[in-house]
N, C-alpha and C positions, 0 to 999 in steps of 0.2 A: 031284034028286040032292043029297044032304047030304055037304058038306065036315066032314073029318073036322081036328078041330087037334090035334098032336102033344102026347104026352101030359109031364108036367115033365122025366121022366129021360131020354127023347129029345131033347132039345131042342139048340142046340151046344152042346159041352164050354167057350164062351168064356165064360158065363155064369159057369161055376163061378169063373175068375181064374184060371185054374194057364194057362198058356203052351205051346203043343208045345215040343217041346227045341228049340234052334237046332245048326246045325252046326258042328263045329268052324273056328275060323276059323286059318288059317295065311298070313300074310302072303307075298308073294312067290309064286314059280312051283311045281309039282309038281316041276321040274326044277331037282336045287342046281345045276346048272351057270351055270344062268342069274339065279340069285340071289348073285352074288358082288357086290362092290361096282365100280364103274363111274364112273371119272372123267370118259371122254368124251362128248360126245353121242351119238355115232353108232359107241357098241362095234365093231360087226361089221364097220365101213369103219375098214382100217389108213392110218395119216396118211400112208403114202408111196402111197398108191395113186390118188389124185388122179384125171389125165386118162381113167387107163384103166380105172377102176372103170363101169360102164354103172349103177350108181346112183345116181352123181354127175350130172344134166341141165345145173345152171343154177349159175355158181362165184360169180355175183354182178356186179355191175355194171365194165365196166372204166376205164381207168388213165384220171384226168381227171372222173370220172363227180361229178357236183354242183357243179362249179367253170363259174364263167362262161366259154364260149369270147369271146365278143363283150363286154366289156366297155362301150365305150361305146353299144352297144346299150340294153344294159343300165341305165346311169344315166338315158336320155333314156326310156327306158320310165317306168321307178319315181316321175319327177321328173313326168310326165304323167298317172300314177296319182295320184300325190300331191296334183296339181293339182283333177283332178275327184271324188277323195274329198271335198274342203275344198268345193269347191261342189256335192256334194250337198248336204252336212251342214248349208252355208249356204241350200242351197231346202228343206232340211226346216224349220230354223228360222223362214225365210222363209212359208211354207205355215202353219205355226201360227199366225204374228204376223197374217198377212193373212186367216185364216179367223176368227179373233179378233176383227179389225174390223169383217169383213162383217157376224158376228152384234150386234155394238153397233150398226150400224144407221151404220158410216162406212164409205161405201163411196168416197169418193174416194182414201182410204187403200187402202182393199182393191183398186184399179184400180192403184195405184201398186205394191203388192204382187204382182199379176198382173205387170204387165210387170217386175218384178226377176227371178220365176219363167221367165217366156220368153226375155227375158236371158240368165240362166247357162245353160238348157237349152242356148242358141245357143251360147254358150262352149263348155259341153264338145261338143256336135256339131263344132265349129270343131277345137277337139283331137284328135278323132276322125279327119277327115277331113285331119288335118295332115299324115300320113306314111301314106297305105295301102298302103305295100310292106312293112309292121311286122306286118302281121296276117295 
């Protein structure tokens, strides 16, 4: 069976570069009603309709909503964070310095570096288990 290939003047019309029309474009809706200008968000909901609109669900968090109730909760929390942020950042440093030694070939350093690691780990465990009616 021999395949037949299209002969030049069949071929697409994209070759030649001429374009099909495009349609015309009109911004906005088919309907002018609904292309007037619009201050609100939410056109169709009148600002006094509020409670009783049923496509109002959710008006937003209420009275108090992001303010501390527990205040000193709060300080003795942040000041504990505060605390075991500073000794990670201190066993990160620590883990560098001491894997740094091991590879020079001092490892009495790097033993002494170990136990500063298991050290503060103890610390912030100790912090942890300081208050666990916080968690």
């Amino acid at each position: 069976m021999r395949r037949c290939r299209p002969r030049r003047r069949e071929q697409a019309h994209m070759s030649d570069g001429a374009l099909p029309p495009r349609p015309d474009y009109r911004p906005g809706s088919a309907q002018p009603r609904l292309n007037r200008p619009v201050r609100e968000r939410y056109p169709q909901i009148r600002p006094t309709s509020g409670y009783g609109d049923p496509r109002i669900r959710h008006t937003g968090p209420g009275p108090g909503a992001g303010s501390e109730q527990e205040p000193e909760r709060s300080s003795k929390l942040n000041a504990r964070l505060a605390l075991a942020l500073t000794v990670v950042i201190g066993q990160l440093w620590a883990l560098t310095v001491t894997v740094n030694e091991w590879m020079e070939g001092n490892t009495g350093t790097a033993w002494w570096g170990a136990g500063f690691l298991i050290l503060s780990f103890l610390v912030v465990l100790g912090l942890w288990l300081l208050d666990p009616k916080d968690r």
